[in-house]
C-alpha positions as protocol buffer text, in pm:
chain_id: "A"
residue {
  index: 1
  type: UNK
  ca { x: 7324 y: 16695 z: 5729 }
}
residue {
  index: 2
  type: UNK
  ca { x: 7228 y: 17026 z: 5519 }
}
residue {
  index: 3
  type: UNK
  ca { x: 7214 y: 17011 z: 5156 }
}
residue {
  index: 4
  type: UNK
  ca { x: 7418 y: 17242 z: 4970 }
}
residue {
  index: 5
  type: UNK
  ca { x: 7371 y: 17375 z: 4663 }
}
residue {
  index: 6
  type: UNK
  ca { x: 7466 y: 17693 z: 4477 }
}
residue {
  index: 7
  type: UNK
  ca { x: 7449 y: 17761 z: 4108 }
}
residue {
  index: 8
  type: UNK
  ca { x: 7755 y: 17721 z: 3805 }
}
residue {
  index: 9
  type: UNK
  ca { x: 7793 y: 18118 z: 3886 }
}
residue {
  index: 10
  type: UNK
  ca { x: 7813 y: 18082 z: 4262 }
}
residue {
  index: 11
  type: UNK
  ca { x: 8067 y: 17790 z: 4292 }
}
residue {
  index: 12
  type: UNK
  ca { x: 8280 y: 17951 z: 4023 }
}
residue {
  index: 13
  type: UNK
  ca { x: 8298 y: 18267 z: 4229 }
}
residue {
  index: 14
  type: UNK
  ca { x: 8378 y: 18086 z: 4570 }
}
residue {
  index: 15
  type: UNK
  ca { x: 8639 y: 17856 z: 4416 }
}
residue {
  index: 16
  type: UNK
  ca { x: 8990 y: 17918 z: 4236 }
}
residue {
  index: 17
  type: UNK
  ca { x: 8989 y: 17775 z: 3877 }
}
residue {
  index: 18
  type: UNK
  ca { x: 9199 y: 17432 z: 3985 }
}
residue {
  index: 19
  type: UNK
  ca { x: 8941 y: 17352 z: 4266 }
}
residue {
  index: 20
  type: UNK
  ca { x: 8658 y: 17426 z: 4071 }
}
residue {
  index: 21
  type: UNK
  ca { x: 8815 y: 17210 z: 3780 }
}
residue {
  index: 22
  type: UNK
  ca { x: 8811 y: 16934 z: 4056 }
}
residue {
  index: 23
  type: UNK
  ca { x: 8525 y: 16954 z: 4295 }
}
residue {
  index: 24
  type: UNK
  ca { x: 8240 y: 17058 z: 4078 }
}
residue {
  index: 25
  type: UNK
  ca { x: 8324 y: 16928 z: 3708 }
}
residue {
  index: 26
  type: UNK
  ca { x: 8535 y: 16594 z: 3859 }
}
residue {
  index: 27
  type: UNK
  ca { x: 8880 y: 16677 z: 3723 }
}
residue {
  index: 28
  type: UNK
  ca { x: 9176 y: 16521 z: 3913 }
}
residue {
  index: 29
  type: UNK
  ca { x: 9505 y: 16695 z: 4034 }
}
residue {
  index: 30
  type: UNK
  ca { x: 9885 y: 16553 z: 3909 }
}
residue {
  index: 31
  type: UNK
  ca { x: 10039 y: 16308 z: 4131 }
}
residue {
  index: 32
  type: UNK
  ca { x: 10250 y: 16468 z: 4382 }
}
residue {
  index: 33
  type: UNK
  ca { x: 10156 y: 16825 z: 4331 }
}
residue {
  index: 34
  type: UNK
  ca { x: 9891 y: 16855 z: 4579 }
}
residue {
  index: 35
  type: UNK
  ca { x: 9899 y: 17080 z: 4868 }
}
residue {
  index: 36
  type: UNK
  ca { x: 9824 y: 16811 z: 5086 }
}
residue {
  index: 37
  type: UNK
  ca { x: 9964 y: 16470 z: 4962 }
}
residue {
  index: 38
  type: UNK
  ca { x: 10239 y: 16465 z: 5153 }
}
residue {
  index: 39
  type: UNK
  ca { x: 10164 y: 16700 z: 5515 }
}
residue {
  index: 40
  type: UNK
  ca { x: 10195 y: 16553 z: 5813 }
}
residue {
  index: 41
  type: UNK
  ca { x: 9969 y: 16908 z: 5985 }
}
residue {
  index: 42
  type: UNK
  ca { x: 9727 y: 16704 z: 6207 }
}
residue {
  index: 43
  type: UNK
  ca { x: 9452 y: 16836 z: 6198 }
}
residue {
  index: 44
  type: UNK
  ca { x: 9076 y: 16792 z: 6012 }
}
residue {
  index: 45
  type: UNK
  ca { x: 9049 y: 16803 z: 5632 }
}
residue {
  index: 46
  type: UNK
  ca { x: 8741 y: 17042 z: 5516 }
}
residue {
  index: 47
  type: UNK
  ca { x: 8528 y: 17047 z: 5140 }
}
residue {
  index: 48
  type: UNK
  ca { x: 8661 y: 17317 z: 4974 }
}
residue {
  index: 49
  type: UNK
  ca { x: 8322 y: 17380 z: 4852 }
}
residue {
  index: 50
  type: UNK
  ca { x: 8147 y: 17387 z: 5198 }
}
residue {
  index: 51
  type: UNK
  ca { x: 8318 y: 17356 z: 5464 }
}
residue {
  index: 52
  type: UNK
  ca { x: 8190 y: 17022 z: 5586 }
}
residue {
  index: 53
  type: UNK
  ca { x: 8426 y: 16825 z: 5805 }
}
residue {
  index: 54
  type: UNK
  ca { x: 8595 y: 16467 z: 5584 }
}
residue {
  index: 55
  type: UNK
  ca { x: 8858 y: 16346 z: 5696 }
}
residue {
  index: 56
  type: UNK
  ca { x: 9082 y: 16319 z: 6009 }
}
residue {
  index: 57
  type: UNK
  ca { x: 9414 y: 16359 z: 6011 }
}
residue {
  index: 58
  type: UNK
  ca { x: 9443 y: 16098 z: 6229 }
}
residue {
  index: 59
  type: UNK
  ca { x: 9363 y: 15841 z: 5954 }
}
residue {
  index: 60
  type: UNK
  ca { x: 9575 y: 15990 z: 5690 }
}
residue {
  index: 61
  type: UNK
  ca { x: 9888 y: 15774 z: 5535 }
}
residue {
  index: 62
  type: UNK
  ca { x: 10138 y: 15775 z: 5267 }
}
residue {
  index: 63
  type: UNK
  ca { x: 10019 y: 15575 z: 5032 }
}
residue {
  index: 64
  type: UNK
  ca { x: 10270 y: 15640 z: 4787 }
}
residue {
  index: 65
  type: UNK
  ca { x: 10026 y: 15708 z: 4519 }
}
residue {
  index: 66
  type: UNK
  ca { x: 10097 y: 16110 z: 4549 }
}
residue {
  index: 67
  type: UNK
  ca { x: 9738 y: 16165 z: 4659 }
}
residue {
  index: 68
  type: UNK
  ca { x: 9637 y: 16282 z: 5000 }
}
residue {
  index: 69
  type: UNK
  ca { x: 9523 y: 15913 z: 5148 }
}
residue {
  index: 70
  type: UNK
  ca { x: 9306 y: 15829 z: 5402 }
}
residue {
  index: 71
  type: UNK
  ca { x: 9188 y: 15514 z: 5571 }
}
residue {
  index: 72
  type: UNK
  ca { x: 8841 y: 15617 z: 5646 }
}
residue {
  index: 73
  type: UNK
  ca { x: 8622 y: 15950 z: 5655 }
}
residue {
  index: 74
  type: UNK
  ca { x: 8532 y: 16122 z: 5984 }
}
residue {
  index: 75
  type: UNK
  ca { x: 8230 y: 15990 z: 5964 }
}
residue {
  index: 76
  type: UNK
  ca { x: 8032 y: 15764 z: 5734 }
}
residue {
  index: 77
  type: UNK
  ca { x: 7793 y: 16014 z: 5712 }
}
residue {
  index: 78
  type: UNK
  ca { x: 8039 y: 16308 z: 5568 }
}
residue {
  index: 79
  type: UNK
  ca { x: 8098 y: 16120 z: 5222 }
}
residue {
  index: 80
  type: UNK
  ca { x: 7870 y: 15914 z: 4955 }
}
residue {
  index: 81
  type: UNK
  ca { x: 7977 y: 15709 z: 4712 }
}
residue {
  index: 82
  type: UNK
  ca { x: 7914 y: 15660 z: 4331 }
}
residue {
  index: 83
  type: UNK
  ca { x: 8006 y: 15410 z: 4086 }
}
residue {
  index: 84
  type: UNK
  ca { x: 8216 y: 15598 z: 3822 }
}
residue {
  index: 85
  type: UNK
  ca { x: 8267 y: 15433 z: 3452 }
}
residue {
  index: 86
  type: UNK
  ca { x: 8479 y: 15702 z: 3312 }
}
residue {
  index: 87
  type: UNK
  ca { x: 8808 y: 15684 z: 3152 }
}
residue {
  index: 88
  type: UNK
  ca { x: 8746 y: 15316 z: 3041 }
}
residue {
  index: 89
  type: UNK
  ca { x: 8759 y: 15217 z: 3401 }
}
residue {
  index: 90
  type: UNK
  ca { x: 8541 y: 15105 z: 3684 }
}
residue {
  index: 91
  type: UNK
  ca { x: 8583 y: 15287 z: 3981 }
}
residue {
  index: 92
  type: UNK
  ca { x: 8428 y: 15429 z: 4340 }
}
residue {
  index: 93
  type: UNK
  ca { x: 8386 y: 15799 z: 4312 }
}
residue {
  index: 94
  type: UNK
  ca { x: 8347 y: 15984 z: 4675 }
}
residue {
  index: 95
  type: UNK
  ca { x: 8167 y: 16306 z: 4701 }
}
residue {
  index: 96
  type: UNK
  ca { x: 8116 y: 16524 z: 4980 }
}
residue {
  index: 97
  type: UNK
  ca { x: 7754 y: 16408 z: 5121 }
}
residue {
  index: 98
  type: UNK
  ca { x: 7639 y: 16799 z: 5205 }
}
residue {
  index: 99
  type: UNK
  ca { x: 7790 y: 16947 z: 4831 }
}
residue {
  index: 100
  type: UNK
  ca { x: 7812 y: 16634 z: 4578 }
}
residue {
  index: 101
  type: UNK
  ca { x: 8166 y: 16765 z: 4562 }
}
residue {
  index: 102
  type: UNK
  ca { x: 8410 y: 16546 z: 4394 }
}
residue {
  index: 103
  type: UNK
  ca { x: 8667 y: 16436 z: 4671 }
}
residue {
  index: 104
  type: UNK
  ca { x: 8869 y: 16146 z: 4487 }
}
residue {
  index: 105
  type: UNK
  ca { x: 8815 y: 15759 z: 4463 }
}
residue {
  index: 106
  type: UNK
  ca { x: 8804 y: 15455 z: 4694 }
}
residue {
  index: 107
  type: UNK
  ca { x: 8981 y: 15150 z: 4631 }
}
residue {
  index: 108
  type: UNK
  ca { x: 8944 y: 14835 z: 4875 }
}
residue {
  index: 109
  type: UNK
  ca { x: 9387 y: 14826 z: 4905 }
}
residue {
  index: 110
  type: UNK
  ca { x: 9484 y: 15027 z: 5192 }
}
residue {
  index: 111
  type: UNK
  ca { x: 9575 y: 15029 z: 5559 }
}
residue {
  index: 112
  type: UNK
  ca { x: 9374 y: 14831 z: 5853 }
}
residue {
  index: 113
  type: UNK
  ca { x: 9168 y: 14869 z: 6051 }
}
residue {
  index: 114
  type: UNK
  ca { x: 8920 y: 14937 z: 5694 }
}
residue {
  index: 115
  type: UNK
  ca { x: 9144 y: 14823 z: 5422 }
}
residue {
  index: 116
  type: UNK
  ca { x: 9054 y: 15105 z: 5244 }
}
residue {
  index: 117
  type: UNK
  ca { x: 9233 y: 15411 z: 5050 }
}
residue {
  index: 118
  type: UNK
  ca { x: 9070 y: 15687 z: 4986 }
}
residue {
  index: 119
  type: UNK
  ca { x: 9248 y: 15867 z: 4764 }
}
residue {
  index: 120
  type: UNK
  ca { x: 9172 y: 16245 z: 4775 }
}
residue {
  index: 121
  type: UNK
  ca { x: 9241 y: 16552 z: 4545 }
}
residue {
  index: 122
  type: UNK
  ca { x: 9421 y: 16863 z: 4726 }
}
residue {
  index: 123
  type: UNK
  ca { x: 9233 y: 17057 z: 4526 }
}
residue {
  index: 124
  type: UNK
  ca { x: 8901 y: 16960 z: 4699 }
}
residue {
  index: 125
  type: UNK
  ca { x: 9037 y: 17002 z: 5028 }
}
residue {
  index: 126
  type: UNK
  ca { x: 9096 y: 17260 z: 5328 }
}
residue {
  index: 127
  type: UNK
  ca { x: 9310 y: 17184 z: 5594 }
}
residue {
  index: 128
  type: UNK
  ca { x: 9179 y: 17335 z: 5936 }
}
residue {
  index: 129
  type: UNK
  ca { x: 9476 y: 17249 z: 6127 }
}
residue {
  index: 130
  type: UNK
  ca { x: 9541 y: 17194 z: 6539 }
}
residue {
  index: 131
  type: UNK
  ca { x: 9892 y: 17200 z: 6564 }
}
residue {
  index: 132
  type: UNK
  ca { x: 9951 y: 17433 z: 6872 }
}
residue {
  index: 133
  type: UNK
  ca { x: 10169 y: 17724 z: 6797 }
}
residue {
  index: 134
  type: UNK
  ca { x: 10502 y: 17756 z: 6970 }
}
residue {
  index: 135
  type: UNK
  ca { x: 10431 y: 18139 z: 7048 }
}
């Protein structure tokens, strides 16, 4: 996978205020006012930041949290994972493996076949969707 990296000036430009609050400085979205939290669009969720392919559609689910949720990534590859202390809390941080983007957190209480929830921000995501226009 290629690295990405641009400067503070760079992502800024690239990025809306809200997604640049999220992906780059690790802010989080309010529940249920995501773009994405509660779409059913199949298709393949993008970084915001660069593009790289995360997370399928096809593993999406409501988890009622009010987070776009997701049972695994596309690939293990896409995503890397940090142990994150703030806010008093322990938690597992996921970035986007090509950008160090911050995606959401991981917590070990969702769906089969993983058991996993990774809880996403909107914010740090693109939807390139493959629903077939009725034209």
């Amino acid at each position: 996978m290629t690295k990405v990296s641009k400067t503070v000036d760079e992502w800024r430009a690239s990025l809306s205020e809200e997604e640049y609050e999220v992906a780059r400085c690790g802010g989080t979205e309010r529940a249920f006012t995501g773009r994405y939290w509660d779409t059913k669009t199949p298709g393949t969720y993008h970084c915001v930041c660069c593009d790289a392919a995360l997370f399928s559609s096809e593993t999406k689910y409501d988890s009622g949290t009010g987070w776009p949720s997701f049972y695994a990534p596309i690939a293990q590859s896409a995503v890397a994972v940090h142990e994150d202390r703030s806010m008093g809390m322990l938690r597992t941080e996921v970035v986007c493996a090509a950008c160090e983007a911050h995606l959401g957190h991981v917590f070990p209480d969702g769906p089969e076949p993983t058991g996993l929830r990774f809880c996403m921000n909107s914010a740090s995501l693109n939807l390139e969707s493959t629903e077939v226009s009725a034209d």
